[in-house]
Every structure is written in C-alpha cells, then in structure tokens.
C-alpha positions as CSV (number, residue, x, y, z in Angstrom):
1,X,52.1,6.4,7.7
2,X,54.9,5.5,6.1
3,X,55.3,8.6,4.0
4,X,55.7,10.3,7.2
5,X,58.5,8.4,8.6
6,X,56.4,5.3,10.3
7,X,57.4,2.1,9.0
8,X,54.1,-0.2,10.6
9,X,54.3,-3.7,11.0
10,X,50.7,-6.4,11.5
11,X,51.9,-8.5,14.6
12,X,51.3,-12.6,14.3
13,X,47.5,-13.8,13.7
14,X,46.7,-9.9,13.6
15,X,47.0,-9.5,17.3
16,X,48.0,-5.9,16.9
17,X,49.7,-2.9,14.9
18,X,52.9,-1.8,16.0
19,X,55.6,1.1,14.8
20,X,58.5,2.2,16.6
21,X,60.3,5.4,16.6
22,X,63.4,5.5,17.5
23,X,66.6,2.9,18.2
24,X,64.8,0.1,19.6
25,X,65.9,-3.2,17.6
26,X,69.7,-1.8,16.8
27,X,68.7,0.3,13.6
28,X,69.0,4.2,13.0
29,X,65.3,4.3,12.5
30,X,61.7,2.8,12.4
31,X,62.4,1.1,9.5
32,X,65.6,-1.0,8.6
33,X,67.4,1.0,6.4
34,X,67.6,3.8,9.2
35,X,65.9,6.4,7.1
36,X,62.5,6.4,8.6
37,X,61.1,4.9,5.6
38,X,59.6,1.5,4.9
39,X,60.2,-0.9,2.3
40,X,58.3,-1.4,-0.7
41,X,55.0,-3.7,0.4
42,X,54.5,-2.6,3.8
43,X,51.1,-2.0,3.7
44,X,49.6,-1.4,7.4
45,X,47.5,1.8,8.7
46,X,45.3,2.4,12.2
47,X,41.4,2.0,11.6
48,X,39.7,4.9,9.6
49,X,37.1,6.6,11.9
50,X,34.4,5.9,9.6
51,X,34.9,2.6,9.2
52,X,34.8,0.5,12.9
53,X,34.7,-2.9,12.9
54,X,34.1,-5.2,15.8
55,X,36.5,-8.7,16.8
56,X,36.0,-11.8,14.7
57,X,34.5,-10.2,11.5
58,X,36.4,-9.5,8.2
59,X,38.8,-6.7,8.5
60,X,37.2,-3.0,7.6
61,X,39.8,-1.1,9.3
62,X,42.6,-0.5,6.9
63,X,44.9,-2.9,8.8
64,X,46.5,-5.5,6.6
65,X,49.1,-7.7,6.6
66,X,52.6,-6.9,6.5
67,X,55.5,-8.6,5.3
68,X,58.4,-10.5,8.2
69,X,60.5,-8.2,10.7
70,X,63.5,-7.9,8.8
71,X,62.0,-7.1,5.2
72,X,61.5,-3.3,6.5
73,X,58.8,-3.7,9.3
74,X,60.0,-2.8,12.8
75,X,61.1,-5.4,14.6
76,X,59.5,-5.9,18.1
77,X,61.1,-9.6,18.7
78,X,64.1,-8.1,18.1
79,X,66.7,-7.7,20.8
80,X,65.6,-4.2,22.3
81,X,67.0,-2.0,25.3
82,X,65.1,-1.8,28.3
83,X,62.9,1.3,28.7
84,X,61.3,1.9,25.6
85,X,57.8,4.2,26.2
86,X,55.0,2.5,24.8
87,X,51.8,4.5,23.7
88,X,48.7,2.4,23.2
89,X,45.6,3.0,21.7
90,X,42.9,0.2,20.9
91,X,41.0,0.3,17.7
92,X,37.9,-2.1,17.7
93,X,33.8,-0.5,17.3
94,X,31.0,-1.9,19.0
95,X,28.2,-3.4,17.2
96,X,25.9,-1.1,18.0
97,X,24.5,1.4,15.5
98,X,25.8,5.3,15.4
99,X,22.8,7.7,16.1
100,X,24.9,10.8,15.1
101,X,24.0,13.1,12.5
102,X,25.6,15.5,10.2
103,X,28.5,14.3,11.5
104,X,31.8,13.8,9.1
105,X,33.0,11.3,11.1
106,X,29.8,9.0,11.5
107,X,30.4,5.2,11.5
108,X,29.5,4.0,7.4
109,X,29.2,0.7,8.3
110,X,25.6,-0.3,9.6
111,X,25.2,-1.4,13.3
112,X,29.0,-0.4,14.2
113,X,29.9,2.1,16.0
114,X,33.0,3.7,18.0
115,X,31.1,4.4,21.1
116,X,33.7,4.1,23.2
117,X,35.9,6.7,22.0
118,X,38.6,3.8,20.3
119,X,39.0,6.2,17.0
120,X,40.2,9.4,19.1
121,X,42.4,7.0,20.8
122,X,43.8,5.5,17.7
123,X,44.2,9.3,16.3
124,X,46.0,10.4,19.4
125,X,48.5,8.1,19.5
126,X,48.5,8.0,15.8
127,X,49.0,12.0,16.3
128,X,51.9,11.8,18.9
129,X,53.4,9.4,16.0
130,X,54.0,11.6,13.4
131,X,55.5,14.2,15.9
132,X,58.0,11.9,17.5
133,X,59.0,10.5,14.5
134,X,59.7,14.5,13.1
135,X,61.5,14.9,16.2
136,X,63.4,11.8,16.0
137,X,64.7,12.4,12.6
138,X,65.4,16.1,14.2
139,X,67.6,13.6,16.9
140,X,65.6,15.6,19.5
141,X,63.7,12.1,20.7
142,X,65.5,11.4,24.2
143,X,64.5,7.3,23.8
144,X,62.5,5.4,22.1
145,X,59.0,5.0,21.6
146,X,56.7,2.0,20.3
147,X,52.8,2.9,19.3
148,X,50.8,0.2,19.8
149,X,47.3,-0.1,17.5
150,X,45.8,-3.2,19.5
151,X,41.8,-4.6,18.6
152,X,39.6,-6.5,20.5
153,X,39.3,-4.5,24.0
154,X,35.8,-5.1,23.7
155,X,35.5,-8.6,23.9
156,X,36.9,-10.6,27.1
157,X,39.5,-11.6,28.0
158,X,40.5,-8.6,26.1
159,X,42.8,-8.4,23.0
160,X,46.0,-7.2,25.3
161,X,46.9,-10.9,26.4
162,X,47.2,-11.8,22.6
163,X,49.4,-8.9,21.9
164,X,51.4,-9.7,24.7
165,X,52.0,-12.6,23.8
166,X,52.8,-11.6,20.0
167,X,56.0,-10.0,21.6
168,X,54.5,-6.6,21.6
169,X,56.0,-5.8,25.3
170,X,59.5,-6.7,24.5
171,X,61.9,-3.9,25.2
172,X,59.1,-1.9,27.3
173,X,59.7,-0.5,30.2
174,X,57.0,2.1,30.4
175,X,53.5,1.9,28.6
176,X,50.9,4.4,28.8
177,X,47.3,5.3,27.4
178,X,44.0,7.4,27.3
179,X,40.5,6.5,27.9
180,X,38.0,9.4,26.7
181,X,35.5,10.4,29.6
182,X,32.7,12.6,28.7
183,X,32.3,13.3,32.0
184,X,35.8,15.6,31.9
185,X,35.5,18.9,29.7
186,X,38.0,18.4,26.8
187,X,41.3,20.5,27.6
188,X,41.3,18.0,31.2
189,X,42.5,15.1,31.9
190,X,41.9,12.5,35.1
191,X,44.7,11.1,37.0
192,X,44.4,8.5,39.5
193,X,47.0,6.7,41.4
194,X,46.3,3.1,41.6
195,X,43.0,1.7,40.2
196,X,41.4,3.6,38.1
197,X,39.3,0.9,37.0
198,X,37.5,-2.3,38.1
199,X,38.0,-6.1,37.3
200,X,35.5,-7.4,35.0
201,X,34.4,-10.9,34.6
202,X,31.3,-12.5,32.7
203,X,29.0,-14.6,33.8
204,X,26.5,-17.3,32.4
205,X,23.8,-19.6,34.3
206,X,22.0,-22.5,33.1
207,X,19.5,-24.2,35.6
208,X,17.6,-27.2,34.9
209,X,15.1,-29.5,36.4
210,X,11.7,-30.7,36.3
211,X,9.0,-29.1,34.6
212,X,5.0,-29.5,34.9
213,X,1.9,-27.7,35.2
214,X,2.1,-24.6,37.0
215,X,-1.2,-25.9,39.3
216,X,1.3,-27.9,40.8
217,X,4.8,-26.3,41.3
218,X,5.2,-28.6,44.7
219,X,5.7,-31.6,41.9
220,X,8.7,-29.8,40.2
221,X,11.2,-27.7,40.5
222,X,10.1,-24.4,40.0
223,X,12.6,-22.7,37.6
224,X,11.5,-19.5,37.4
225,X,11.6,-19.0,41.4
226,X,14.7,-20.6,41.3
227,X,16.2,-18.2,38.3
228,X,14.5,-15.3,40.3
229,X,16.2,-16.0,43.6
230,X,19.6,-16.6,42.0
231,X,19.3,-13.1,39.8
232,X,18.4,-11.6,43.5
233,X,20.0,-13.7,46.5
234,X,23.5,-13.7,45.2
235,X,24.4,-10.3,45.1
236,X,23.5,-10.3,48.5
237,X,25.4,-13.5,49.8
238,X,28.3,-12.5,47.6
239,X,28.6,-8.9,49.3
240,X,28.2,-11.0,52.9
241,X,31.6,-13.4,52.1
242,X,34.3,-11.1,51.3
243,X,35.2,-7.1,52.8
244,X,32.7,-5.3,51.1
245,X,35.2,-2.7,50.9
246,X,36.2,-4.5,47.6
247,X,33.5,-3.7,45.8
248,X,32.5,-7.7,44.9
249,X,29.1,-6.9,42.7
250,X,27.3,-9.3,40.6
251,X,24.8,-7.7,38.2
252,X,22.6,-9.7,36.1
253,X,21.8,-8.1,32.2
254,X,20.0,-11.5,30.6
255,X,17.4,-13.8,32.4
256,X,15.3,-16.2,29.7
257,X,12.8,-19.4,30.7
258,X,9.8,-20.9,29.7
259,X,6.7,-19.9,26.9
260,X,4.1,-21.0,28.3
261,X,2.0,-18.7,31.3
262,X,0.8,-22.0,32.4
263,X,3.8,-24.0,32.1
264,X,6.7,-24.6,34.2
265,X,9.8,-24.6,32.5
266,X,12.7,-27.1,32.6
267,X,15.2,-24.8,31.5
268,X,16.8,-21.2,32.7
269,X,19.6,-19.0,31.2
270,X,20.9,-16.5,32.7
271,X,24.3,-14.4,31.8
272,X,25.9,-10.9,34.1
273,X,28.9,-10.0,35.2
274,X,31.4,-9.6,38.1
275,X,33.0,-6.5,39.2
276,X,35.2,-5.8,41.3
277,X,37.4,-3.2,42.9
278,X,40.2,-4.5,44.6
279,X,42.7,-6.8,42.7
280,X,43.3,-9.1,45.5
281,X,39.6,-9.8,45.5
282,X,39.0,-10.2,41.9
283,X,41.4,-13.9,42.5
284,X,39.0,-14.9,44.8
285,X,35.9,-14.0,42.9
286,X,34.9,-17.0,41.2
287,X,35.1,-19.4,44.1
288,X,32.8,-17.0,45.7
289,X,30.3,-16.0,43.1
290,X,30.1,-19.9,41.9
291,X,29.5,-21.1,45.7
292,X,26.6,-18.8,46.1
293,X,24.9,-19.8,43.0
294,X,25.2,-23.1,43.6
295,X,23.8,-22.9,47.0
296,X,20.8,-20.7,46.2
297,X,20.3,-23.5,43.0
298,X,20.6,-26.3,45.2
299,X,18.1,-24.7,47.8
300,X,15.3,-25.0,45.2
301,X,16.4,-28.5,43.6
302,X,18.0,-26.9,40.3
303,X,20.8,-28.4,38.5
304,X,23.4,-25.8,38.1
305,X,25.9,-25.4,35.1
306,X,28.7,-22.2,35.3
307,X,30.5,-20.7,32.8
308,X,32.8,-18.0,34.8
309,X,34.9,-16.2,32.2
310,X,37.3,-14.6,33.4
311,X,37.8,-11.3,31.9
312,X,40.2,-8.1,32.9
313,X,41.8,-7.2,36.1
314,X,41.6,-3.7,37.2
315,X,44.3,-0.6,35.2
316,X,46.6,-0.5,38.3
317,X,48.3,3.0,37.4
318,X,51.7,3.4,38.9
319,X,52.7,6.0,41.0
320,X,55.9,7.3,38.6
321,X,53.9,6.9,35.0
322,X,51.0,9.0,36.7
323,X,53.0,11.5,38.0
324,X,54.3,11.3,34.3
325,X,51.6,12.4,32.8
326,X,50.8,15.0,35.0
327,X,54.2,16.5,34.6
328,X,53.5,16.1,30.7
329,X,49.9,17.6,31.2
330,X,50.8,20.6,33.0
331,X,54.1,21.1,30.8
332,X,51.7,22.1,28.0
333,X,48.4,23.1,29.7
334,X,49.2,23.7,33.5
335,X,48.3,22.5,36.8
336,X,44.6,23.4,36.1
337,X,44.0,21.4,33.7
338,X,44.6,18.0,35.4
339,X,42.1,16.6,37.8
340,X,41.5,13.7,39.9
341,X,39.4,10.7,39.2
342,X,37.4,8.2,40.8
343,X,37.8,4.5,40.2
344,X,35.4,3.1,37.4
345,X,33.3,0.4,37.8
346,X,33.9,-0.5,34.2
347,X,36.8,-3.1,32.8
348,X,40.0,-2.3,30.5
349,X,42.2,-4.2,29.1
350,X,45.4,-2.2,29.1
351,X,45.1,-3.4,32.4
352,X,46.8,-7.1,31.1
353,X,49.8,-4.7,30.0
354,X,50.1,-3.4,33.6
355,X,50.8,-7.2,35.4
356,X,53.8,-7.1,33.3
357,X,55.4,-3.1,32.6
358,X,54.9,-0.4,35.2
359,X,52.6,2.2,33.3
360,X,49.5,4.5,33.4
361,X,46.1,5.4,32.1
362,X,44.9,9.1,32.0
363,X,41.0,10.2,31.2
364,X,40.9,12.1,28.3
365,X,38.4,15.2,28.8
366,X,36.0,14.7,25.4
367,X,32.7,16.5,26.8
368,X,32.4,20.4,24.9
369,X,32.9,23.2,27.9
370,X,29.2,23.9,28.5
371,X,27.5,21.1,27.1
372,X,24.6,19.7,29.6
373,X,24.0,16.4,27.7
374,X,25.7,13.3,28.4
375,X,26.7,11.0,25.9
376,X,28.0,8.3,27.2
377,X,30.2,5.2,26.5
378,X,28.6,2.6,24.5
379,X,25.8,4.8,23.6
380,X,25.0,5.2,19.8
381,X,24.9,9.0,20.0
382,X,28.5,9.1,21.6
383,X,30.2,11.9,20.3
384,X,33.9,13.7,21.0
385,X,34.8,17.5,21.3
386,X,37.1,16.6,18.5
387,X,39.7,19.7,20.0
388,X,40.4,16.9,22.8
389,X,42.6,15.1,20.2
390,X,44.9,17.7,20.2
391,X,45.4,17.5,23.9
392,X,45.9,13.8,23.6
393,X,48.8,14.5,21.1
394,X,50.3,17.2,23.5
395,X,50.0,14.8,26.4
396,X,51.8,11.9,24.7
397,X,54.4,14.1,23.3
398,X,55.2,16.0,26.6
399,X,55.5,12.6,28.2
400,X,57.7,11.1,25.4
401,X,60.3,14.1,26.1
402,X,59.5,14.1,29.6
403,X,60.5,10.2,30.0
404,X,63.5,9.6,31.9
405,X,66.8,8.3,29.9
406,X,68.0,6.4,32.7
C-alpha cells in the first residue's frame, strides 16, 4: 500500500485500518511529509483473500501494528474538516470451512472462510484506494477521502462501535459501503432508501426447576414442555404486543436439555435471535421479548434467566448518499444497471456508523449472469463473479468525484 501512495495506520487496540487520501489532518498528503509516502516502519495492509481470520484469534490477516499518528501514519484524531467521504469495507472470515475448489482464492486456513463476501469488500475499497490516491497526486480528487478496513462485523455488537470510538469518524461527513448479494447479477447494484437491513439482537435462555421421573411430570416442573412452549409461544405473543408491521421476530437456532428418555431434566438452554424491521421497534424489543418469556416460564413453574445482547440496529441509508450512489452507478454503467432492493432480514454493522454520519449501503451484484445456483452468505461454497470487483472500484470512484465540495 504504501508503495502506491497509501500511508495505513492500525487504529488503538486494533479496532480498525484506516488510510486517508487527500488533505484531511492539514498535510499535503496521506502521509506527513505530503508526498503520498509513508515513513520508514509503517507496516499495515487489508487482509489477504486467502488468509481470513475470525475476531479474538491471533492475527492472520496481514494487519499489524503501526507506529503513533504523527510518525507518518495518517492522522484520524487529528483536527479534520468537515465532509470527508468515508469508504468502508470490513475484513473478518467466519469460522466455517470453504467448500470451494480449484479456486485461487480458497481460504488456506482450515475452518475459516469469507462467506460473506468481506475479501471483495476489502479489495473494492482497497481498489478505489489506489485510484484516488493516483488522482489525488494528479490534484484531480475534489475532497478527501478516508478508507476504512474495520474487523469484527460478525460478532455482536459489531466491530463499528469500537472503531468509532477509536476516532475513526472524526472529520466524516459522508460514509458509504457495499454488501455483495448473490442474488444481484454482478454489473448491478441494489439501492434502497431507508432500511435496507434489519436490527439484530441475540438471545440466550436458561430455565431451571425441578427434575424427577418422567412417570410423574405432575411432581416437577417439566422442562422440556416448558423449553418447548417458550421456543414456540413467544413468537407468537411477541408478534401480538407491538404493530406487526415492524417485523418483531424471534427465531430460535439452539434448544439443549436433559440425557435421559426417562428422566426429567432440571436444566434448559436455549439461544436465538431478534429481528426486527423498524428502528423504533428494535428500542422496545427487549422489554417485549423478555416479558413474554418470562410469562410463558412462569406459566409452567420455570425459573428464568435472560441474557438479551443487544446487537445492530438496522443500515438506515439516507436519501442524499443513495441517490449518490446511483448517480455514481449510472455515471459509469447507466440507469440499467441499478436496481431496487428489498429490506433484509439480516444485521450489519455499518449500521452503528449511520446513528452518527449520514451515509449509505449499496448491494453489490456478485452472482455470474446466467448462473442458476445459489450460493449464499455464510455458506462454505460462497463464491463471487470476481468481474463485480471492478464495478465496486467504479462505484466508489464515481462517488468520490461525484461528492459534493460544499
């Protein structure tokens, strides 16, 4: 990166990678001697394709640490101008393994796996990068522009808070990203106005009471009909207290009790999540969801213990940034090749970015024009038409030049 005019810098506790093109901290440059160079020891790069790692394990990405602001690093505590465009991309795996074969760009580290598109995000905005900071030097760069490498979007309450905390919002007044969708043909993108995606919370049950001889379930309390009713009942009771035109869904992926066929147990475990549509809702989520277990616990003489974690509120994307993108999209590939979206019941959070910048997130087309498979997020045998990185470069790079001055 740096040979190419990107000076990187490791935010605090590794919270993120940021570099910034353009005159954002009072320099002529990236980098502090205002040649678009970086000083000798700044050693920070994006995650190599082939190498994902997952939050809370030793680093395998290529990101390492990088020497103070002020020693050549950008400087993102730094005093900064209002209106800098931000370009995210998130680069943690999953720790699932990659089913792909023959495949140049297949995960070499066992039971890890970009399956959710995080290295063509990285690459994109990696991509738009290296142009930027060409045009910059070419003083053709109307304002400047921060890239933001960010892990741990996979893990609740999402890596985005810590950044944001780090300082990496300071002097932003725009942010946007791409999420791929292999439900879009690469050469597309989706645009939404609003939410695009859903709030996302997790969820984990313990019940406890009395155990005994199942002969005699009228003697105890009967924990598997009580974690049964719970995994069933409060969907239901949960839809019945709040519009169900916000979407308010419970869905239950873990349910453990007992050994024994002829035993009652006096423990249950149970762990879901919450999802919801509306923002307004989500705030009033877990009084809801926590009331109904309860009651439905309580009903058949189970103790109840809740953790609610709260996890991302839904990508809000603003009007302006949206209309951005689609300016930028149709700049470089026409009208055609934007189309709309629906709202996603799944979580993101960039969304964390959004409560405090205006900004927007476009679906990046990654399915090959023809192709009748699906392979879908957070499936080992994901896979990218790998000519959607290009249009993910374009995109960002319209929008950069396309981002007003004033």
């Amino acid at each position: 990166m740096e040979k190419a005019g990107l000076a990187p810098r490791v935010l605090p506790s590794g919270t993120g990678l940021v570099c910034d093109i353009g005159d954002i901290d009072g320099t002529a440059g990236p980098a502090a001697g205002g040649d678009g160079t970086a000083a000798p020891g700044d050693s920070a790069a994006p995650p190599a394709p082939g190498e994902p790692g997952v939050t809370g394990e030793p680093p395998v990405t290529g990101v390492t640490a990088a020497p103070a602001a002020g020693a050549g690093g950008t400087a993102v505590d730094a005093s900064a101008p209002l209106g800098v465009l931000a370009l995210r991309a998130d680069i943690d795996a999953l720790p699932i393994p990659d089913s792909k074969t023959e495949c140049p760009y297949r995960s070499t580290v066992p039971d890890r796996a970009h399956a959710c598109g995080h290295d063509v995000h990285t690459t994109v905005v990696l991509g738009a990068g290296l142009v930027l900071a060409d045009l910059h030097r070419k003083g053709l760069l109307p304002r400047p522009v921060r890239l933001v490498f960010q892990p741990a979007e996979e893990v609740l309450p999402g890596g985005a808070a810590e950044a944001i905390k780090a300082g990496v919002l300071k002097g932003v007044g725009r942010i946007l990203a791409v999420h791929c969708d292999p439900r879009v043909d690469a050469g597309m993108i989706g645009l939404r106005q609003g939410a695009i995606t859903s709030a996302c919370d997790r969820l984990e049950v313990s019940l406890d009471g009395p155990g005994g001889h199942s002969a005699r379930p009228h003697l105890t309390t009967d924990l598997v009909t009580a974690a049964a009713r719970v995994v069933t009942d409060v969907p239901a009771l949960v839809g019945r207290r709040i519009d169900t035109r916000a979407g308010l869904a419970v869905t239950w992926g873990r349910i453990e009790s007992g050994h024994a066929p002829n035993v009652i147990p006096q423990h249950a475990e149970l762990a879901g999540t919450v999802r919801c549509l509306d923002i307004n809702a989500w705030r009033h989520a877990p009084d809801i969801v926590v009331a109904a277990i309860d009651e439905v616990a309580n009903l058949h003489k189970a103790k109840s213990e809740i953790n609610y974690v709260r996890g991302v509120p839904p990508v809000v994307n603003e009007p302006e940034a949206t209309e951005l993108l689609r300016a930028a999209m149709t700049v470089r590939r026409g009208a055609d090749s934007v189309e709309g979206t629906e709202q996603s019941l799944g979580g993101e959070d960039f969304s964390w970015y959004l409560e405090h910048v205006p900004g927007a997130m476009a679906r990046l087309g990654v399915r090959t024009p023809g192709e009748r498979t699906l392979r879908d997020l957070h499936q080992g045998d994901f896979d990218a038409d790998e000519s959607a990185i290009r249009v993910g470069v374009e995109l960002f790079t319209a929008a950069a030049l396309l981002h007003p001055t004033h």
